[in-house]
N, C-alpha and C positions, 0 to 999 in steps of 0.2 A: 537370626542376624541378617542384618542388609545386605546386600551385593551392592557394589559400586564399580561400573565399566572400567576402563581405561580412561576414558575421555572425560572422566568425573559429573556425567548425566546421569540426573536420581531415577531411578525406576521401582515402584510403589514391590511390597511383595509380593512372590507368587507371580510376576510379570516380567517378561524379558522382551525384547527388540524382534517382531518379529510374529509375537501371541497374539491371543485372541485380543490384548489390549488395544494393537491396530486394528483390526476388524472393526472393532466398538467405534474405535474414535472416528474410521472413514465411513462407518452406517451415519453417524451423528453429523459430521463436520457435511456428508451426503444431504442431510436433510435439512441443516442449516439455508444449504444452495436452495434446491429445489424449494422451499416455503420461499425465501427471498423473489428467486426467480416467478414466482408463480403469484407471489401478491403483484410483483412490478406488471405480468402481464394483465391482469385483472383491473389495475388502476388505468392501464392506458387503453385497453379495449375490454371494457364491459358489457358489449352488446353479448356478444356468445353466440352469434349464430356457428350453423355446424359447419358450412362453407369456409366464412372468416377463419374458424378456429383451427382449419386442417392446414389452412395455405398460410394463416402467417405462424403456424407452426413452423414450417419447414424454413418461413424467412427471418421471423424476428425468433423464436426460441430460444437458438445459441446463443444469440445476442443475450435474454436476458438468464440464459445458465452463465452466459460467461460473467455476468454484472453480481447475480448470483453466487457466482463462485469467490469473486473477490467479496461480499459481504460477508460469505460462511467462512471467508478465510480469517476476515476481521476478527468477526464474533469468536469462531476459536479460538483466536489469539486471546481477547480482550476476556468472554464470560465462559467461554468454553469449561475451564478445569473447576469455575463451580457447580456447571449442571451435570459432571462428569469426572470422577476421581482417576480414570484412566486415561483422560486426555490433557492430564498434567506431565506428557511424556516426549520424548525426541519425536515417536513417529505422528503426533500431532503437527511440530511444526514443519513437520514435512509435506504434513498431506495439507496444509494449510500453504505453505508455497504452492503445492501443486494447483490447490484452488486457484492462485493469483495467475499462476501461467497461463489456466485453463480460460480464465474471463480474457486475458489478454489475448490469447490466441485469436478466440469467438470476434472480439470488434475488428482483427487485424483482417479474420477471415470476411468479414461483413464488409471491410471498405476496400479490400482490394482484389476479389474473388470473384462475389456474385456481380452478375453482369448488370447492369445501372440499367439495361430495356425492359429486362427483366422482371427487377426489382419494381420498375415505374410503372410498367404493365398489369401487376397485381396491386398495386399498393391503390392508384387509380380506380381500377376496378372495384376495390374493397371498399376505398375510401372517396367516394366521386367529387365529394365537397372540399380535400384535401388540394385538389389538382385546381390550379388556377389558371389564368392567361393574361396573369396582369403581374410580371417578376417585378422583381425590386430594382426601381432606375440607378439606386445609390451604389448598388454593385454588381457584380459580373455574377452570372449565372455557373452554380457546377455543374459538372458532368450531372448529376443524378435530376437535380431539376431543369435540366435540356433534355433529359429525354422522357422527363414525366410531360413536359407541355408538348413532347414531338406524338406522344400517344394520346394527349387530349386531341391536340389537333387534328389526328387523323381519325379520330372516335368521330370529332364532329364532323370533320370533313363526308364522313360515312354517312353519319345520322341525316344529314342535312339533304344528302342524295337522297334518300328510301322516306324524306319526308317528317323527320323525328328529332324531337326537340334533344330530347335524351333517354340512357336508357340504364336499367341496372339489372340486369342477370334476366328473367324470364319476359318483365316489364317495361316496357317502352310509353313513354309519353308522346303522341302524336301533336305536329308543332301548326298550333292553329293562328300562327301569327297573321294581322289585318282583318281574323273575324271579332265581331262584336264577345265581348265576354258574360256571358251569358247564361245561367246553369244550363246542363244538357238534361232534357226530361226523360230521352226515350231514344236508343242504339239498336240500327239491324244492319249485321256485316256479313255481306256471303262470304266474302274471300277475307286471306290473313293481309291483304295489302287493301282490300274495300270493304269504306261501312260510310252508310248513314249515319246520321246522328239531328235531332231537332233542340233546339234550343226555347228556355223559356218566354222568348221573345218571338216565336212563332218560326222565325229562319230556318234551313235546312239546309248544313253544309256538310258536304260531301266529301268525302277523304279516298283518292283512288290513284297509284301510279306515284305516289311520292309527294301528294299535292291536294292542300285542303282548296276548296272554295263553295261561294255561298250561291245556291242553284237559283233563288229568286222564289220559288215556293214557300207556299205558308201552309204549316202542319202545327197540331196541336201534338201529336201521337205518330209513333209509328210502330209495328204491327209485323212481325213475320215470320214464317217456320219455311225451311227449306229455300226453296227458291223464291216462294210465293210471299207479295209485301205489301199493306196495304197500312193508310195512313186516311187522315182525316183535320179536315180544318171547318170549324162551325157543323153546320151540317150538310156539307159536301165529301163527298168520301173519292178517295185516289187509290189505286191500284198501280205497280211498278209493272210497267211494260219496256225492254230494252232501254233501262236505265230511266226512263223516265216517268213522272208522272200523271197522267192520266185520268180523269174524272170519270166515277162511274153513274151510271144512272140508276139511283134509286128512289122507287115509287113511296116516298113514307107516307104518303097521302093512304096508303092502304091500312095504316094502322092508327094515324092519329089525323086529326083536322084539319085541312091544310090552312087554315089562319090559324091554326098554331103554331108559336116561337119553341124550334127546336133546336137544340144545343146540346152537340154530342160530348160525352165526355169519356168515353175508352170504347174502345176495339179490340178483339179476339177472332181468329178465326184462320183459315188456312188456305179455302179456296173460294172462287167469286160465289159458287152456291152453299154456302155456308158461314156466312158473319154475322159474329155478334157483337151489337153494340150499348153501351148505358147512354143514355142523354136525359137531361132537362127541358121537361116542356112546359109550358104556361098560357094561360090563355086569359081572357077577359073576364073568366067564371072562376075561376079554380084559382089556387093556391101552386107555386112551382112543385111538378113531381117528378120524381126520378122513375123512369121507363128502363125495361130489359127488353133489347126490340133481335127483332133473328132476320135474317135474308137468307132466300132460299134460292137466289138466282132468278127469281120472277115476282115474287111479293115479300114484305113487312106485314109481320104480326107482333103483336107484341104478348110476352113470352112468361111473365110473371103473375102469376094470381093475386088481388088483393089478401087474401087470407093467408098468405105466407108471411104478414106484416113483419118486413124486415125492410131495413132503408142500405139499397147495397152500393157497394163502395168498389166494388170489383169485381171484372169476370175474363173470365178464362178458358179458352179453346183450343187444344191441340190435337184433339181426335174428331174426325167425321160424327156427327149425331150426339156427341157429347159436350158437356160445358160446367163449369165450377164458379160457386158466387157466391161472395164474403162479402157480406155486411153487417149491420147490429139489429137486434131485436126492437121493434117500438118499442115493446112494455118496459124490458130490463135495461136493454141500451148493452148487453150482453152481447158475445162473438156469435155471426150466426153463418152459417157456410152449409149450401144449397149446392146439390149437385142434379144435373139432367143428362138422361139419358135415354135417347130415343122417345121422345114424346112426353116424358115424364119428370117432373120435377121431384125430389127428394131433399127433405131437412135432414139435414147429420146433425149425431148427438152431441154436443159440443159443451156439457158438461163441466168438462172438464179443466174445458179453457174460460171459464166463466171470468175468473179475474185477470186473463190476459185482456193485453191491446194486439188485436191480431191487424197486421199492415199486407199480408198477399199468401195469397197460393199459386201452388202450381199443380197442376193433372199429370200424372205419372203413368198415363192407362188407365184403370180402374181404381189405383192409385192415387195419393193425396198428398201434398207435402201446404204445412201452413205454419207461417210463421210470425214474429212480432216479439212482444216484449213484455215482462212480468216481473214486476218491483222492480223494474228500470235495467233488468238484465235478461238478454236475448235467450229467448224460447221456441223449441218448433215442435209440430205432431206430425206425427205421421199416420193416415189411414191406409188398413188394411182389407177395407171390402168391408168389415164387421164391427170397427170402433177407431175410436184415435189414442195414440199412445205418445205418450212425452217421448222424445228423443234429445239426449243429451247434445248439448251444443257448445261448445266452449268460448261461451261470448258473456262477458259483462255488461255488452252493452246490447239495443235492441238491434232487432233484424230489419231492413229495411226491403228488402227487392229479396226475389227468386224467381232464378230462368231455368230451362235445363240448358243441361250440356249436350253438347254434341256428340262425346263420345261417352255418354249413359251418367245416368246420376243427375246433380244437379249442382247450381253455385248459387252463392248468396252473399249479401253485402251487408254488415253492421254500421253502427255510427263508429266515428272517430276512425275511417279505414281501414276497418277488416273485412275482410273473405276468407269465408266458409265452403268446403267441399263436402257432398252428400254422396259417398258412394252404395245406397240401396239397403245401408245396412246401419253405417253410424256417421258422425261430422266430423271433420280436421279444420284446426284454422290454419291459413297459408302463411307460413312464416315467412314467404321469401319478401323484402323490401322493398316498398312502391320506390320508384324512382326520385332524388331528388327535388324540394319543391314543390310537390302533392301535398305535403305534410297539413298546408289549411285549409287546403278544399277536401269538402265530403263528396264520397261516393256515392249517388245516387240510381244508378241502371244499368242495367246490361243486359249482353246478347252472345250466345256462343252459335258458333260455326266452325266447322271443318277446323276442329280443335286451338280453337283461336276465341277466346273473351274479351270481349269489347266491353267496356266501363265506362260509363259518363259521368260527370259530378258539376261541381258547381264552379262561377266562374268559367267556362270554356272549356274545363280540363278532359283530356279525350286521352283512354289509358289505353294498350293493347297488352297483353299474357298470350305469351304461344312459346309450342316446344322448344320451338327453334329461336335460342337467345339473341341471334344476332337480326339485325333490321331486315 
């Protein structure tokens, strides 16, 4: 037989005011909220990084449980007692008010609680494109966008001191306003407030103190490990002496013609007795060929045997007596990558990378890292002294540049702006977010120092990564 309260509310059998049938109904009417709440946040921030997701947890979440809680309280009301024969009950539309108090609380607490600097200070930071400096003439500014433009304004006020355009968490774009825009081919920065950088119009402007400008040199290349920097334009070669550049004197006459037209095209190397260079020579007889030439602090020799028939494309020197060279096979037109060491050249087995496009290496010691692109998605090996081995790279697209790093490992740059970290063992890509406005220029080079990476790309753009987020 039924029970019927005092109050004439029907309660199903086997259920009283108070059972397990409210349990059911606030796990249910619970989960109504949280799915509501948890698509709303999905719809308006998509991105999901781990940073975003922690901080406007703490700001917008209640906001959308409380938005949330009025939908789950809807939905009870309206479908609730047919996905649920137990929330056809008194303690349903209670815990269904409760939902409506709870969303109204959440917005009462969000407009007159959390503090508007606060709020403007993360929201800005999360969101840089969000924040403008151009309000609305038609009407009067709130509290909350008066103090999102009072922290843009002091962001740039900042930026503008330390020389930066803008910046977003690790990443800073350095602000090359009145240089030529120009891609950047080639960055070397001692310090986290000084680098070089050469552009593909020959220029070389200098970024130091807060302040770009263009030095009046013409460099094709620049070239440097540690302190040591050396750069080249045609076939005169510079060396960085107390900021400046310097013309060195070398004899090529020792190795090739001297009526012959030489025309360098890369540099390697670390100290005045020991650079290696590739250039182009031609002469009245011959056909143009690509030379591997060495300076030894007193002569040119030039360094490559015709029987290693290979056309190279790149070299690379970070150690005393040693050197690394990537180019293609004549016969296959195959990856071919040539290592020396003390007096001797050596072919690596390269097998394996036969249907890659390999674009650079770098010398890790006796070490190898080579990279490039395979069915249009990014590939690297790694050798071990005894062969090369694929290493997983989490890039769909190809690999363009690799430097090492300063504090061990290496970095690396994909198309469409990524970067990759090598730490000795496996790759990460950096999730963290180029700065606003990067988005169309590609990444073209880099350089680490004293744990500071310096990025060039096309267009002018001059990036800097370093621990310390702020300018």
């Amino acid at each position: 037989m039924l029970e019927a309260p005092s109050n004439g509310e029907f309660i199903p059998p086997g259920t009283h005011a108070g059972s397990g049938a409210t349990r059911v109904a606030a796990a249910v009417l619970a989960l109504y909220g949280a799915v509501a709440g948890l698509l709303l946040y999905i719809l308006i921030f998509p991105s999901g990084a781990a940073v975003a997701m922690f901080l406007l947890a703490a700001l917008y979440l209640p906001l959308f449980m409380g938005i949330g809680g009025l939908l789950g309280g809807l939905l009870g009301f309206l479908i609730g007692p047919k996905l649920h024969p137990f929330l056809n009950t008194g303690p349903r539309r209670r815990l269904a008010a409760m939902w409506l108090a709870m969303g109204l609380a959440a917005l009462l607490l969000l407009r007159f609680v959390v503090p508007h600097a606060v709020y403007a200070k993360l929201s800005c930071w999360l969101h840089p494109g969000a924040c403008t400096l151009e309000p609305d003439p038609t009407r009067a500014m709130t509290a909350l966008e008066k103090a999102k433009l009072d922290t843009l304004l002091n962001d740039r006020a900042r930026w503008a001191h330390a020389g930066i355009k803008q910046c977003n968490g690790h990443w800073c774009q350095i602000d090359l306003s009145g240089v030529q825009d120009a891609d950047i081919l080639s960055v070397y920065g001692r310090a986290n407030h000084s680098v070089w950088a050469v552009q593909s119009s020959g220029s070389v402007v200098r970024f130091t103190h807060g302040k770009a400008t263009v030095t009046g040199d013409r460099l094709r290349q620049i070239h440097g490990c540690g302190p040591s920097a050396y750069g080249f334009w045609e076939r005169t070669v510079y060396r960085w002496v107390d900021d400046r550049l310097v013309p060195m004197d070398i004899p090529w006459s020792d190795a090739i013609p001297s009526s012959a037209a030489l025309k360098l095209t890369a540099i390697a190397g670390c100290s005045d007795a020991d650079l290696w260079f590739l250039g182009e020579h031609t002469d009245s007889k011959t056909l143009p060929q690509t030379l591997v030439l060495h300076y030894d602090g007193q002569h040119v020799r030039s360094m490559l045997p015709r029987s290693m028939a290979i056309r190279p494309t790149m070299i690379g020197s970070d150690t005393p007596g040693q050197a690394w060279l990537l180019g293609t096979k004549m016969r296959t037109n195959q990856p071919a990558i040539l290592r020396f060491d003390h007096g001797t050249w050596t072919a690596l087995p390269t097998e394996r990378m036969s249907d890659a496009h390999m674009t650079a290496v770098l010398g890790l010691g006796n070490s190898l890292l080579a990279v490039g692109a395979l069915a249009g998605a990014g590939v690297a090996y790694f050798w071990d002294g005894r062969s090369f081995q694929e290493t997983t790279i989490p890039s769909r697209y190809a690999i363009r540049a690799v430097r090492a790093a300063f504090e061990g490992g290496a970095w690396a740059l994909g198309e469409y702006n990524t970067v990759y970290r090598w730490d000795h063992e496996s790759w990460s890509r950096q999730n963290e977010p180029l700065p606003d406005g990067t988005g169309r220029a590609s990444l073209l080079c880099l350089h680490s120092s004293e744990q500071t990476l310096w990025v060039g790309g096309s267009s002018g753009l001059l990036l800097r990564r370093s621990q310390d987020p702020e300018p």
